[in-house]
N, CA and C atoms of all chains as a GROMACS GRO file, in nm:
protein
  555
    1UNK      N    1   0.084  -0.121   0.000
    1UNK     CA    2   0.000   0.000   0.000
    1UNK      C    3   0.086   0.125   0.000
    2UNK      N    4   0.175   0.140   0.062
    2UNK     CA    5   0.271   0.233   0.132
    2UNK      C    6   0.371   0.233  -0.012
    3UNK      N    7   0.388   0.150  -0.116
    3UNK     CA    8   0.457   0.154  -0.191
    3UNK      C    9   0.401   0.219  -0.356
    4UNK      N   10   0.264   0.207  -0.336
    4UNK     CA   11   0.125   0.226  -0.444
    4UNK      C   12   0.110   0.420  -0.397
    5UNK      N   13   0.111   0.427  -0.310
    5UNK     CA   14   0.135   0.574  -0.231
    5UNK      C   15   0.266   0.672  -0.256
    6UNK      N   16   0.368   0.588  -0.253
    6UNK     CA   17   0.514   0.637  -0.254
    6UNK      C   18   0.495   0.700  -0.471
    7UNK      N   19   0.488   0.542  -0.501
    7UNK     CA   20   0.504   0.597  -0.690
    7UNK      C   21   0.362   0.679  -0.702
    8UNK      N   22   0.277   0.686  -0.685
    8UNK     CA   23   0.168   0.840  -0.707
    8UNK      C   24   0.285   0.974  -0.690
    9UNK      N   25   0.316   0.957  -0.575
    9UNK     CA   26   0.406   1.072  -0.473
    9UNK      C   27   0.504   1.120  -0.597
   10UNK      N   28   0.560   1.009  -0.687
   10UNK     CA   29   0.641   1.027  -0.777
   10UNK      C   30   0.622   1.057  -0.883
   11UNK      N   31   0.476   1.015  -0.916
   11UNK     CA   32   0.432   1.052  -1.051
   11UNK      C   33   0.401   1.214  -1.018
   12UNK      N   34   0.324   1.249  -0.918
   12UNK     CA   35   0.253   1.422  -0.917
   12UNK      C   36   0.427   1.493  -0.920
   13UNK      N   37   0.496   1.480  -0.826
   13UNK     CA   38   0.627   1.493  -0.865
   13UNK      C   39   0.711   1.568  -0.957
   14UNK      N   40   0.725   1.479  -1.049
   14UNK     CA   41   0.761   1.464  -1.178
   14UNK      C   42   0.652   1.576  -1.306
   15UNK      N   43   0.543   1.526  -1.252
   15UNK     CA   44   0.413   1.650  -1.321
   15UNK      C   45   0.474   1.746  -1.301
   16UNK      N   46   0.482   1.818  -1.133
   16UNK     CA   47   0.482   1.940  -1.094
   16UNK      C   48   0.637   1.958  -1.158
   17UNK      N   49   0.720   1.903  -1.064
   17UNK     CA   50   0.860   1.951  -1.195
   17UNK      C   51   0.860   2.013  -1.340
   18UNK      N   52   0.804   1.903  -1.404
   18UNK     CA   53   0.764   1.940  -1.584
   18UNK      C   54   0.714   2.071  -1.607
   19UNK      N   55   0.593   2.081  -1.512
   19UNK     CA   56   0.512   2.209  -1.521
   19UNK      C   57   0.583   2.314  -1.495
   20UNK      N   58   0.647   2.324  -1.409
   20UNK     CA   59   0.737   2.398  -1.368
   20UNK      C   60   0.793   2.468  -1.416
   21UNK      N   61   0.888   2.406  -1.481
   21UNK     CA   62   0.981   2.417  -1.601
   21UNK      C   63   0.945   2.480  -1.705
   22UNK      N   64   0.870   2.405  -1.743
   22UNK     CA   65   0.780   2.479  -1.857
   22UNK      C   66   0.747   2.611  -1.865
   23UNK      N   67   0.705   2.670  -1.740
   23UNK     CA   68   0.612   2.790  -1.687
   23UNK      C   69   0.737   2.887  -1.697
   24UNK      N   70   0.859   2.840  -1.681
   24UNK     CA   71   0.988   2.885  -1.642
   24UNK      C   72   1.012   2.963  -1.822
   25UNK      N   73   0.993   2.837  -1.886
   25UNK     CA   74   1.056   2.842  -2.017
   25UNK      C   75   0.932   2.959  -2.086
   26UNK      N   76   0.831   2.960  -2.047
   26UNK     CA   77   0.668   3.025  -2.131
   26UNK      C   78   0.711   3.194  -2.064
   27UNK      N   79   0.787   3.172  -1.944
   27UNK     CA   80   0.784   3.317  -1.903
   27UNK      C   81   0.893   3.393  -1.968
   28UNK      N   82   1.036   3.337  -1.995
   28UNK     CA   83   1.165   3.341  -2.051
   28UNK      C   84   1.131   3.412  -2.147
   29UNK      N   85   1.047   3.330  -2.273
   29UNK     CA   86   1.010   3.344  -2.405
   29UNK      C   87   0.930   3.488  -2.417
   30UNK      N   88   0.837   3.484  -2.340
   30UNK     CA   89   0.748   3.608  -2.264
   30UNK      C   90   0.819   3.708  -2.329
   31UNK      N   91   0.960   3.721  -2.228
   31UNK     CA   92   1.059   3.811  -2.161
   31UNK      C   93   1.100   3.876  -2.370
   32UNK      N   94   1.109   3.831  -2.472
   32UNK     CA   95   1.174   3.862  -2.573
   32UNK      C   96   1.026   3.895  -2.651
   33UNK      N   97   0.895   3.803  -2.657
   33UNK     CA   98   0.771   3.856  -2.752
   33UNK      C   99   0.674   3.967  -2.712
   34UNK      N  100   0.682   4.000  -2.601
   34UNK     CA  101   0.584   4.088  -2.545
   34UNK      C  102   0.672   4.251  -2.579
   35UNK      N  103   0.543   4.360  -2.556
   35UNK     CA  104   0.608   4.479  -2.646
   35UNK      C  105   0.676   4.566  -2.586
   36UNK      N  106   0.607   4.630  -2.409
   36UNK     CA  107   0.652   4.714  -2.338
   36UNK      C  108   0.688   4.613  -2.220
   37UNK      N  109   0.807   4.747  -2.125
   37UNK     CA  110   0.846   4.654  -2.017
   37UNK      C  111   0.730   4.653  -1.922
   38UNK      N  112   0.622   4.688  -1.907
   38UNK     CA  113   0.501   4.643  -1.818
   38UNK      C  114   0.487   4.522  -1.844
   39UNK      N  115   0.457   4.473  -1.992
   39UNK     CA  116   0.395   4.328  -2.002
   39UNK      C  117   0.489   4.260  -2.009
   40UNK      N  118   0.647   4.277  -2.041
   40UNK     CA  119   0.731   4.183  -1.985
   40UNK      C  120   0.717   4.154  -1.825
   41UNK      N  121   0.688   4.234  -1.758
   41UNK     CA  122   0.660   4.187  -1.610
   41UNK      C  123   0.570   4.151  -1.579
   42UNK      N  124   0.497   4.100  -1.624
   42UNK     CA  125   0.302   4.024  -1.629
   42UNK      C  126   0.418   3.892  -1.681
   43UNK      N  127   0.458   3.916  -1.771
   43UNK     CA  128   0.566   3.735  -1.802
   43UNK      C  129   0.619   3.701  -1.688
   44UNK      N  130   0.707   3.829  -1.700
   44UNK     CA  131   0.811   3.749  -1.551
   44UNK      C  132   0.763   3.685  -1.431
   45UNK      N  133   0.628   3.733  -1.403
   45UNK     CA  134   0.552   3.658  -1.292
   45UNK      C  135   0.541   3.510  -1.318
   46UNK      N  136   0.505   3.484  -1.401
   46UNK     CA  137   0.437   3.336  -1.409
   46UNK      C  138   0.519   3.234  -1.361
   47UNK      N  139   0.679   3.267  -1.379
   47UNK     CA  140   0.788   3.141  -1.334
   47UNK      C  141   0.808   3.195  -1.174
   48UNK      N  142   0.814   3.318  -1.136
   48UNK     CA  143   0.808   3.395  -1.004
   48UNK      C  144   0.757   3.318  -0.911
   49UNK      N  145   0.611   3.293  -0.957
   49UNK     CA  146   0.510   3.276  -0.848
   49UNK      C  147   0.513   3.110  -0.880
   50UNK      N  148   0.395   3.099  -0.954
   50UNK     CA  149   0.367   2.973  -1.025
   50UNK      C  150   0.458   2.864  -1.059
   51UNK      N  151   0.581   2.856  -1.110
   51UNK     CA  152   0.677   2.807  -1.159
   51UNK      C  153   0.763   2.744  -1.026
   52UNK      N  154   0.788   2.835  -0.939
   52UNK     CA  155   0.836   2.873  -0.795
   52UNK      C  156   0.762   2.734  -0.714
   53UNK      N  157   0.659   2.710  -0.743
   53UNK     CA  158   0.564   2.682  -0.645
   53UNK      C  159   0.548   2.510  -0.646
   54UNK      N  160   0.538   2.516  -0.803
   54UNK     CA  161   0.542   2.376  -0.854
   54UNK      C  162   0.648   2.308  -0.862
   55UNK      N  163   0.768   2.354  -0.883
   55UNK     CA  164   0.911   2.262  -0.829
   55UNK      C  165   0.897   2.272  -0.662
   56UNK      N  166   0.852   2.357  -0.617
   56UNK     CA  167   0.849   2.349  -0.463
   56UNK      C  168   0.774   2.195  -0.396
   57UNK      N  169   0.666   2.192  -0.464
   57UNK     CA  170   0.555   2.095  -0.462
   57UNK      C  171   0.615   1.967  -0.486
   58UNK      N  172   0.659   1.979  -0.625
   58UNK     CA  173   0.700   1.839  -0.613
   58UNK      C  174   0.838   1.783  -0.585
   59UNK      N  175   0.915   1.901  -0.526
   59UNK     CA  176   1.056   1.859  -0.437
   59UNK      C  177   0.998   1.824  -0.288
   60UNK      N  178   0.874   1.841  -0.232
   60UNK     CA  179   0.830   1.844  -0.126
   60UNK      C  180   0.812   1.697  -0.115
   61UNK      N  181   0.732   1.685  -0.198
   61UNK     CA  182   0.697   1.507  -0.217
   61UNK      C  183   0.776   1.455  -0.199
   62UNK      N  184   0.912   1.460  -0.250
   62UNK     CA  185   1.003   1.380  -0.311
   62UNK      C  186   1.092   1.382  -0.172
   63UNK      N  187   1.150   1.525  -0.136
   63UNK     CA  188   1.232   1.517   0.006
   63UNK      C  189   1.196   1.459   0.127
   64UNK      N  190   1.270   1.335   0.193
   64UNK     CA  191   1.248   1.286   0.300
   64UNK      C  192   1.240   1.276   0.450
   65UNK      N  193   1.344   1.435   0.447
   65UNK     CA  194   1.315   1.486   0.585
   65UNK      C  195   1.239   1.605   0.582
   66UNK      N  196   1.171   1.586   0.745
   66UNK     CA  197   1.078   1.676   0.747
   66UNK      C  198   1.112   1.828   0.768
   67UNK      N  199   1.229   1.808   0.826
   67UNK     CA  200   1.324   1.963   0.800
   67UNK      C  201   1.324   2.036   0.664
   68UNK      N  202   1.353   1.962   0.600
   68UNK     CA  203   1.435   2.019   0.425
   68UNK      C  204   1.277   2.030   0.392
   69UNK      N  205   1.151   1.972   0.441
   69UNK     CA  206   1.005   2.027   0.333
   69UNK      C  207   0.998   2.157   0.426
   70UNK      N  208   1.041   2.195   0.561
   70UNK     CA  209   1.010   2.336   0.601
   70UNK      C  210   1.097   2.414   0.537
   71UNK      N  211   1.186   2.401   0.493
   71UNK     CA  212   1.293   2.469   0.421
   71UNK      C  213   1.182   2.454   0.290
   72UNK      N  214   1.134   2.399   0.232
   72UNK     CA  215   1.059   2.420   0.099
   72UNK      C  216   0.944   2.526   0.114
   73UNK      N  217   0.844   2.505   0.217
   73UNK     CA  218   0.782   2.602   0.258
   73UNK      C  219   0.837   2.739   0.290
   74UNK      N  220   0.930   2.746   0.336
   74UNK     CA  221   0.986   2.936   0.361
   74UNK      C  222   1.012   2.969   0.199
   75UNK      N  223   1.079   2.880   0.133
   75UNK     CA  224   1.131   2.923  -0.007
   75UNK      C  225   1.002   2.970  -0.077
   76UNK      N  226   0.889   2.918  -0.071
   76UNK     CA  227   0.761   2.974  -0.135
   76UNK      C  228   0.682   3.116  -0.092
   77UNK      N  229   0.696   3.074   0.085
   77UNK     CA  230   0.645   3.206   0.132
   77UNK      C  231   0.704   3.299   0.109
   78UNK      N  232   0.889   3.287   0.166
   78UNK     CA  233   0.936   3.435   0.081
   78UNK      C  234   0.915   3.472  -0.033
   79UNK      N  235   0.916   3.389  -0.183
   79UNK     CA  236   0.902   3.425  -0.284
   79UNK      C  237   0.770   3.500  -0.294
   80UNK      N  238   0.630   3.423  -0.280
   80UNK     CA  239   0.511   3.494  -0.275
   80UNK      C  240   0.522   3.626  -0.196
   81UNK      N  241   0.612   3.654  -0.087
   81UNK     CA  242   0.613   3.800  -0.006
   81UNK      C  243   0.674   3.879  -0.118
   82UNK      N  244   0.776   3.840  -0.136
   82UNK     CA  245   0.891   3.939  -0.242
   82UNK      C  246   0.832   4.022  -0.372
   83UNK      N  247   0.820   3.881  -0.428
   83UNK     CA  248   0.812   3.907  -0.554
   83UNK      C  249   0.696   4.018  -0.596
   84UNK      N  250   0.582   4.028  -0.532
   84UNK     CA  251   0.472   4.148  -0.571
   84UNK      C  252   0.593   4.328  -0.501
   85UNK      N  253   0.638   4.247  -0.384
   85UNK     CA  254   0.668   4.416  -0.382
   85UNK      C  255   0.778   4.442  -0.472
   86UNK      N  256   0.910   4.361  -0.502
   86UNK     CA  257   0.964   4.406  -0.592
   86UNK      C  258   0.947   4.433  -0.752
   87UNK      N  259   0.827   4.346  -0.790
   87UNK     CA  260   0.747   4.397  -0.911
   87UNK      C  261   0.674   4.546  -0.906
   88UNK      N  262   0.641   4.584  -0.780
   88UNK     CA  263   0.563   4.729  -0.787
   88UNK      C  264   0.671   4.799  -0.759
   89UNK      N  265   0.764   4.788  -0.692
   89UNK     CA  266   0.874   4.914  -0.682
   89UNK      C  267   0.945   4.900  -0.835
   90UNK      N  268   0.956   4.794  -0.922
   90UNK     CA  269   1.040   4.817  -1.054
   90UNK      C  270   0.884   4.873  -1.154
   91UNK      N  271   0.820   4.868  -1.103
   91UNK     CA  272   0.675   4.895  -1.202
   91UNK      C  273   0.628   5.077  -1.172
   92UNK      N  274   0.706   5.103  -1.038
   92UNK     CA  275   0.703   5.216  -1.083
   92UNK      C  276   0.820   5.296  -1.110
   93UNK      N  277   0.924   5.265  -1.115
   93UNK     CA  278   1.036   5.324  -1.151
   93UNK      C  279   1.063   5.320  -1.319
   94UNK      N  280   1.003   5.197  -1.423
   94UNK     CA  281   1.028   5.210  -1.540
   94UNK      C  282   0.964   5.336  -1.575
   95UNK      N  283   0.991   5.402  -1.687
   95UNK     CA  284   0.952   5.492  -1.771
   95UNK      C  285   0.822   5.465  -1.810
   96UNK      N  286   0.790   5.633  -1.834
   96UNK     CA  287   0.645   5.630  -1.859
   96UNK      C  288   0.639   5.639  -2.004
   97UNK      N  289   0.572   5.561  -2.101
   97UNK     CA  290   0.569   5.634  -2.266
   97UNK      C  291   0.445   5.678  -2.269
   98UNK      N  292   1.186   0.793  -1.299
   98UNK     CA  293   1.207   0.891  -1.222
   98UNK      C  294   1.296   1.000  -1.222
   99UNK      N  295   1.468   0.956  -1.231
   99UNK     CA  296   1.564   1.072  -1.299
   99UNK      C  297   1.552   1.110  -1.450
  100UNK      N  298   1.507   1.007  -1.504
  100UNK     CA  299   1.528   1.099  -1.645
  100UNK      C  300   1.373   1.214  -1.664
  101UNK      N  301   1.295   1.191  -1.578
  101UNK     CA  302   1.225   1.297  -1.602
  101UNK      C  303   1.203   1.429  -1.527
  102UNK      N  304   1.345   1.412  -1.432
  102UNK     CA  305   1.447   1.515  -1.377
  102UNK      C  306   1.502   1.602  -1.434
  103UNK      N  307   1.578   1.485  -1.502
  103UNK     CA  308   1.704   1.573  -1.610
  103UNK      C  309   1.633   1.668  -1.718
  104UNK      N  310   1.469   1.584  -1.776
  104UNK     CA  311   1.424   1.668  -1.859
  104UNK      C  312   1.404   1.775  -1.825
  105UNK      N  313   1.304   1.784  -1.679
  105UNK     CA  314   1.296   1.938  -1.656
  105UNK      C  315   1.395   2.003  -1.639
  106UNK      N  316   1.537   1.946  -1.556
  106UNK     CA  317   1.621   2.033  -1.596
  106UNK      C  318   1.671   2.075  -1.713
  107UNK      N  319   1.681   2.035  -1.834
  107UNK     CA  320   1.677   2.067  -1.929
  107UNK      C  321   1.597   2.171  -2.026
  108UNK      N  322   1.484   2.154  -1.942
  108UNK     CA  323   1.397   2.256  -1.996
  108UNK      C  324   1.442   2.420  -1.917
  109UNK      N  325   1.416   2.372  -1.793
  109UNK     CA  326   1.495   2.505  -1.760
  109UNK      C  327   1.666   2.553  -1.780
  110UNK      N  328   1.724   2.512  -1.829
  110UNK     CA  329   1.816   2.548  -1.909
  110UNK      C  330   1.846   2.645  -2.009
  111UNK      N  331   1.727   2.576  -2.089
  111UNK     CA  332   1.646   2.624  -2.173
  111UNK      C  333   1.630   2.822  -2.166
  112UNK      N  334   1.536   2.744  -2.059
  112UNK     CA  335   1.449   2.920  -2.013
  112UNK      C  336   1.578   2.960  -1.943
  113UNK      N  337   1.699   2.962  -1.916
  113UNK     CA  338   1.763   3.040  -1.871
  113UNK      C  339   1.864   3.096  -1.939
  114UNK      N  340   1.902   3.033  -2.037
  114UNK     CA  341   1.940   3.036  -2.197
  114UNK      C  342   1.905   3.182  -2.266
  115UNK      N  343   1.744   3.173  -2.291
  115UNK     CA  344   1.672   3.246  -2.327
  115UNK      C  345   1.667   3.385  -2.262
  116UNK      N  346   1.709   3.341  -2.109
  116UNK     CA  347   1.669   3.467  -1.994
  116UNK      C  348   1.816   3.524  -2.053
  117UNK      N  349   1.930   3.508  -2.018
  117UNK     CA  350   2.048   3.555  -2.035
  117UNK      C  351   2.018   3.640  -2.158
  118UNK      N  352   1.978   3.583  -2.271
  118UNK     CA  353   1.987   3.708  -2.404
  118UNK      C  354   1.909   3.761  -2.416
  119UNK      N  355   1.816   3.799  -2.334
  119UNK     CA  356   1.727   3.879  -2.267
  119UNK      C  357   1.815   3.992  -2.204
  120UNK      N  358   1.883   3.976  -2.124
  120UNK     CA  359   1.945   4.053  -2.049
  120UNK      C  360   2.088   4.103  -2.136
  121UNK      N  361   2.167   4.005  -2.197
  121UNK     CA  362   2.254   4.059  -2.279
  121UNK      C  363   2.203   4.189  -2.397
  122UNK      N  364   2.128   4.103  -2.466
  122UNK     CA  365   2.057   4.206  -2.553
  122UNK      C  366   2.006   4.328  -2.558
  123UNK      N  367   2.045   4.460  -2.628
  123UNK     CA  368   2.052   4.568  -2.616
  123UNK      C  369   1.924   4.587  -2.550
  124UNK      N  370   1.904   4.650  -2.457
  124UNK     CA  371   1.781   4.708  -2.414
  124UNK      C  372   1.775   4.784  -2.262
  125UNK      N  373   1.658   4.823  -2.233
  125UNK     CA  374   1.679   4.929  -2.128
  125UNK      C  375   1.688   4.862  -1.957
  126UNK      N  376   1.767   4.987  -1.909
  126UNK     CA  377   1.756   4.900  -1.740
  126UNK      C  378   1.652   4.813  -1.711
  127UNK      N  379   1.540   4.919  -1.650
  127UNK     CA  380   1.443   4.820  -1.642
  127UNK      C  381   1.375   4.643  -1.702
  128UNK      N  382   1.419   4.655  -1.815
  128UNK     CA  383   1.398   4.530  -1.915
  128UNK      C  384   1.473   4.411  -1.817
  129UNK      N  385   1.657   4.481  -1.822
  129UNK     CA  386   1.772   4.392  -1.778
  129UNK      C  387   1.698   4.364  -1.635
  130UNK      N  388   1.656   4.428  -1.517
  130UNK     CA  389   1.632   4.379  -1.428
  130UNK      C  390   1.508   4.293  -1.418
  131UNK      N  391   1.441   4.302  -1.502
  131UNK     CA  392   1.300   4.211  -1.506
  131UNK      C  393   1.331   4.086  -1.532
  132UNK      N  394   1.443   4.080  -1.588
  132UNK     CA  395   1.519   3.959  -1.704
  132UNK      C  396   1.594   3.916  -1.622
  133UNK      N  397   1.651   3.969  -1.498
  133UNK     CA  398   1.744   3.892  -1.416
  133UNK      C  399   1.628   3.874  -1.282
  134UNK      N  400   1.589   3.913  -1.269
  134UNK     CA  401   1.438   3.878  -1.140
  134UNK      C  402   1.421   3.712  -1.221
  135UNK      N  403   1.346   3.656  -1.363
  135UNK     CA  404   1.292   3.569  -1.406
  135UNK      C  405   1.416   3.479  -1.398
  136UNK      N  406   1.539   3.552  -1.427
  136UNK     CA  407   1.611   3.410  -1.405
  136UNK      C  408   1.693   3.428  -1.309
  137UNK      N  409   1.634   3.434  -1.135
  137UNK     CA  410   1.644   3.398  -1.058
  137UNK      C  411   1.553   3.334  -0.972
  138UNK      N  412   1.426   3.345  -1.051
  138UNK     CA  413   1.278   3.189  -1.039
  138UNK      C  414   1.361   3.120  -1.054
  139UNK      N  415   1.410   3.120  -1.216
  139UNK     CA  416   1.446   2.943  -1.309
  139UNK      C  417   1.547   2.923  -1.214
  140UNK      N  418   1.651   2.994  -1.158
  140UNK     CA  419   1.771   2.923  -1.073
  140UNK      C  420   1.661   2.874  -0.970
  141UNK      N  421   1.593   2.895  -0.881
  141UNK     CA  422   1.535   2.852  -0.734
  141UNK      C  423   1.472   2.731  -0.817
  142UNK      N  424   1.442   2.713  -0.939
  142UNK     CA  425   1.322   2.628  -0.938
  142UNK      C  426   1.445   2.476  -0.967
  143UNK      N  427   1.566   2.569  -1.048
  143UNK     CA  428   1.683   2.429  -1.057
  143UNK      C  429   1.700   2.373  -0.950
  144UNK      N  430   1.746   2.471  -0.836
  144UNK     CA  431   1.781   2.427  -0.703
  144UNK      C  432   1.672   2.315  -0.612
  145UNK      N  433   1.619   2.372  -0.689
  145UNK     CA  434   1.439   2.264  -0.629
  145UNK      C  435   1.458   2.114  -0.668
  146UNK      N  436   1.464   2.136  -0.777
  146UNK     CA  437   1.454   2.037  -0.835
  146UNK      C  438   1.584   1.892  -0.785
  147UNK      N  439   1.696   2.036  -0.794
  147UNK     CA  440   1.840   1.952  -0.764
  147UNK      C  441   1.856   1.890  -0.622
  148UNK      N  442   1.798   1.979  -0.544
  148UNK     CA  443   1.795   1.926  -0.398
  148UNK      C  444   1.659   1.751  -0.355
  149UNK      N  445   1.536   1.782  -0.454
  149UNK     CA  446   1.512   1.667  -0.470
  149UNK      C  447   1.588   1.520  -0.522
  150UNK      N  448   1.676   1.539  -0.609
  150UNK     CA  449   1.733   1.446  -0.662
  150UNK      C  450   1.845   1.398  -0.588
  151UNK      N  451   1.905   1.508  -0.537
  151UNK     CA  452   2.022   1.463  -0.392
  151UNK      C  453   1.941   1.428  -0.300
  152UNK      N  454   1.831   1.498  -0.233
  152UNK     CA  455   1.801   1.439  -0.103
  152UNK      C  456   1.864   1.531   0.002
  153UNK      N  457   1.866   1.662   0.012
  153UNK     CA  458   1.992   1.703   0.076
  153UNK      C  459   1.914   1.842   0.072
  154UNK      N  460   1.950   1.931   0.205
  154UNK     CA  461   1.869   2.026   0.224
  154UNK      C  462   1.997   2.173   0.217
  155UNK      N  463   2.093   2.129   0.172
  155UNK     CA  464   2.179   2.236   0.126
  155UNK      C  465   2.189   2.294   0.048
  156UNK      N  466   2.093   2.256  -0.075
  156UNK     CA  467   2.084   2.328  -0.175
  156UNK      C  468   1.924   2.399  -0.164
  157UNK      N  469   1.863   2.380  -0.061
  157UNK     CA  470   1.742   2.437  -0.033
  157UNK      C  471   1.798   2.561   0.021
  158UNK      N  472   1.909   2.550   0.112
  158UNK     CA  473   1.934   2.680   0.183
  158UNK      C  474   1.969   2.764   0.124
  159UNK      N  475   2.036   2.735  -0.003
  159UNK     CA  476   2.112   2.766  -0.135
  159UNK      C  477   1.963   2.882  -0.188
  160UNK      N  478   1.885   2.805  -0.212
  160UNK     CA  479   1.756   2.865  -0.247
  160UNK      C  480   1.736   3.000  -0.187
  161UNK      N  481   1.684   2.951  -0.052
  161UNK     CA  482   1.652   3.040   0.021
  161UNK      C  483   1.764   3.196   0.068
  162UNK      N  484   1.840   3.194   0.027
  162UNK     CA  485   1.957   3.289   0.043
  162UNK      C  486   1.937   3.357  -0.118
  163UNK      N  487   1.901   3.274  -0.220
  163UNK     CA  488   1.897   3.345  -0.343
  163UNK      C  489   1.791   3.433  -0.392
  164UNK      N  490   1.668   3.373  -0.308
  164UNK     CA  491   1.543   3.457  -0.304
  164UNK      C  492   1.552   3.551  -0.236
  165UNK      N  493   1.619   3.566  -0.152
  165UNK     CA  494   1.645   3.716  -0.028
  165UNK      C  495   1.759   3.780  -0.161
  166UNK      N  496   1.838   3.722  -0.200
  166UNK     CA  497   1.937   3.839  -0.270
  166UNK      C  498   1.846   3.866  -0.422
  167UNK      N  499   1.779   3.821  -0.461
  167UNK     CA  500   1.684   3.843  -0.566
  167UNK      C  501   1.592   3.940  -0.560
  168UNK      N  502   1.534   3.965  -0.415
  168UNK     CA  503   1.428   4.073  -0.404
  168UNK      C  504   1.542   4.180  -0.367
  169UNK      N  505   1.610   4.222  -0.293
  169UNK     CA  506   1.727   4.311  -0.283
  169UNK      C  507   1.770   4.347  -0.390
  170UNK      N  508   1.821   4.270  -0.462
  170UNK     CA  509   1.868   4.298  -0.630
  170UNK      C  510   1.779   4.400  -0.689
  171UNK      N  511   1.617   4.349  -0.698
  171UNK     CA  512   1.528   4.433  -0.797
  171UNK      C  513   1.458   4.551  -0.708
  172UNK      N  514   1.482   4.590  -0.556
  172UNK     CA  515   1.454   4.668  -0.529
  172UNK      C  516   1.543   4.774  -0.497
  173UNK      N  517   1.680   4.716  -0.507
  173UNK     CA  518   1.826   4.832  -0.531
  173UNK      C  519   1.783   4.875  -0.652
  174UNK      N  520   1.777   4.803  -0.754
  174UNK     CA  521   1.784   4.863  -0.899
  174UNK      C  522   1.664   4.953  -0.946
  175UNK      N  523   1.586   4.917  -0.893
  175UNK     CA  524   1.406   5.026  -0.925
  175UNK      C  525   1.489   5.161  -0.800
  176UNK      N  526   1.517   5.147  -0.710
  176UNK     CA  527   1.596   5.281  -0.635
  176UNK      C  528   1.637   5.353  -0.752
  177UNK      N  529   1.763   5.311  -0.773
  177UNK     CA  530   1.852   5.359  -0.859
  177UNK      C  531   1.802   5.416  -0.966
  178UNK      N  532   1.717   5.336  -1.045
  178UNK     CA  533   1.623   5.418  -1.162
  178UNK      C  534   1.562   5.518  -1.161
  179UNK      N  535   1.495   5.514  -1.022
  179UNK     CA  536   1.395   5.639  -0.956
  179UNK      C  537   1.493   5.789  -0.890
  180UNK      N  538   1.634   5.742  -0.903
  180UNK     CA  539   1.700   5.850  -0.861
  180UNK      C  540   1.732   5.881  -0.943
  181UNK      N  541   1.769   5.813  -1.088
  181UNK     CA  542   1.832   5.870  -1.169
  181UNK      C  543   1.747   5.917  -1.266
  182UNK      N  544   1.623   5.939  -1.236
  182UNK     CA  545   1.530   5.980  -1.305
  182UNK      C  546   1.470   6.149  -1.195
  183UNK      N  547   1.544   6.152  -1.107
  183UNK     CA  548   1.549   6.271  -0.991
  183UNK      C  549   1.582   6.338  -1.034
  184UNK      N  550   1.751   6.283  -1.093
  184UNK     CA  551   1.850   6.391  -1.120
  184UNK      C  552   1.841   6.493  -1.270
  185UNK      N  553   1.773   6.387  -1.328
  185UNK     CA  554   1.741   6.450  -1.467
  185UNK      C  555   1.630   6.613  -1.485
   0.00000   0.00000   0.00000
């Protein structure tokens, strides 16, 4: 049972990783097709937050002590604290056109 | 299980690839710091990933030290913009 539990644990995992990544790579790409630097920073969020969250998730699964998943949890909360205020302090310092 | 590790790492590679000539590429402050904020996600999300595959919570701490110098980073640099937009 405990072993039918463990490979799920590995499959969502592996999802969240992929996704991850991905979100990483969709925001990157973002970063070069989008027109002004406002909507480059509507990109840059998506690997920020989202991207952030889902390697968090499924390194959580995967790590075996219960220490190193609280260490996964601060890495998310700081990011979710950070990342909006340092998006509004660079959101208002770019130029206005 | 690892090889669908390595892929995501690979993918973020990828996106960090991409992030760099983002930031190399002629363009304005603001741009460069938006571009180095995103690829310092893709690093936390490597480190994520990498510390799963070791098992090992040193590269979590690794993390967590990079996200504190990441928000510092983009809120020195929006300063700096906003002053140098004072002086003008």
């Amino acid at each position: 049972m405990s072993d039918i539990i463990g490979s799920v644990g590995d499959v969502l995992a592996v999802a969240c990783f992929i996704a991850g990544a991905l979100l990483a790579l969709i925001g990157t790409l973002g970063l070069h097709r989008l027109a002004d630097t406002r909507s480059r920073m509507h990109a840059a969020t998506k690997p920020a937050t989202l991207g952030v969250a889902l390697c968090a998730l499924g390194a959580a699964l995967q790590l075996s002590s219960m220490s190193d998943v609280t260490k996964v949890v601060v890495i998310v909360v700081l990011q979710l604290v950070t990342a909006p205020i340092g998006a509004h302090m660079l959101g208002r310092a770019v130029d206005d056109k | 299980m690892t090889p669908a590790q390595i892929a995501a790492l690979a993918i973020l590679a990828v996106a960090a690839v991409v992030g760099v000539a983002r930031v190399v590429r002629r363009s304005s402050l603001g741009d460069r710091a938006v571009a180095l904020d995103t690829l310092t996600a893709v690093i936390t999300c490597a480190l994520l990933i990498g510390a799963s595959r070791v098992d090992d919570g040193l590269m979590l701490d690794l993390a967590v030290v990079l996200g504190l110098m990441g928000f510092l980073t983009s809120v020195t640099v929006a300063r700096f913009i906003e002053s140098r937009k004072d002086d003008q």
